[in-house]
C-alpha positions as CSV (number, residue, x, y, z in Angstrom):
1,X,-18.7,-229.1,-37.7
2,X,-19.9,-225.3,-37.3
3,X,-17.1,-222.7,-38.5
4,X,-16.8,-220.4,-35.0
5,X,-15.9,-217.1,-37.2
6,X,-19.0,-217.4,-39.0
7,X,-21.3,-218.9,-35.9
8,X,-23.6,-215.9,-34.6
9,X,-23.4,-215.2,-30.8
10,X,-26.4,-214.4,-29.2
11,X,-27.7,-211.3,-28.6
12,X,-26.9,-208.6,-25.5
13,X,-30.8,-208.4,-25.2
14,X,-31.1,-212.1,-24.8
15,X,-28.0,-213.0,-22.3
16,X,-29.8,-210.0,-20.0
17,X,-32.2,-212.8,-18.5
18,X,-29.8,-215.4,-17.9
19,X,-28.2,-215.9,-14.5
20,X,-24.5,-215.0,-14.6
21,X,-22.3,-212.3,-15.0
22,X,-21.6,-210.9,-18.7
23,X,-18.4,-210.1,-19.7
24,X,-17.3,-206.7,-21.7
25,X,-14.8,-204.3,-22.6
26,X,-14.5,-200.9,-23.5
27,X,-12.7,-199.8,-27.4
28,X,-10.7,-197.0,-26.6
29,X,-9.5,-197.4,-30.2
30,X,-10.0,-196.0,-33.8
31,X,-8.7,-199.3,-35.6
32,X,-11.7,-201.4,-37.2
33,X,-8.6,-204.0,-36.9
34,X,-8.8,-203.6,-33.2
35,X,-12.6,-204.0,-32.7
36,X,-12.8,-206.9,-35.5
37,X,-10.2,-208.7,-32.9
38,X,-11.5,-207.9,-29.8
39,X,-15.5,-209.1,-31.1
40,X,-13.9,-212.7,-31.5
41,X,-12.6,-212.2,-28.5
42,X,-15.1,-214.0,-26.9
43,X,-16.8,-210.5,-24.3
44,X,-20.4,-211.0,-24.8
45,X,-20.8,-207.1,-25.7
46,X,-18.0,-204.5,-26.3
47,X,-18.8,-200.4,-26.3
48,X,-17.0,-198.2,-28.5
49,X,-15.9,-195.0,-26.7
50,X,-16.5,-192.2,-29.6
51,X,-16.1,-189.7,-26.7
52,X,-12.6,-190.5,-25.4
53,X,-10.6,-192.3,-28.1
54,X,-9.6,-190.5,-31.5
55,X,-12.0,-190.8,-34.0
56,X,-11.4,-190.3,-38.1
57,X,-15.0,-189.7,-38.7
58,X,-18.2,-191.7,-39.3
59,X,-16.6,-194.0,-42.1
60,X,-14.7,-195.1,-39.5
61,X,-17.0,-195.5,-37.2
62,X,-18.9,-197.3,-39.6
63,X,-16.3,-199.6,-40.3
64,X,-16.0,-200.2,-36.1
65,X,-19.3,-201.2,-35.9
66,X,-19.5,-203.8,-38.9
67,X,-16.2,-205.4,-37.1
């Protein structure tokens, strides 16, 4: 039996082709808690919003992204 929290979801880039809709969100948060949560979520891509969210610098950011 596969573990699902260490299973790799495919890639943005190769659910593009396929024919239905793709499900997202938008991380209006500074919390690599928050992203870590919503990427086992189960949204097929999430985009962090640097521009409009607070943000405590690149560590952070950093952090976010390895979530």
């Amino acid at each position: 039996m596969t573990n699902p929290a260490t299973t790799r979801r495919p890639r943005l880039r190769d659910l593009l082709p396929a024919d239905r809709p793709l499900w997202g969100a938008f991380l209006g948060s500074n919390s690599a808690m928050c992203a870590e949560l919503m990427s086992k979520a189960g949204f097929d891509w999430l985009c962090v919003d640097t521009q409009h969210a607070p943000s405590s610098g690149p560590e952070q950011l950093a952090s976010m992204l390895r979530a």
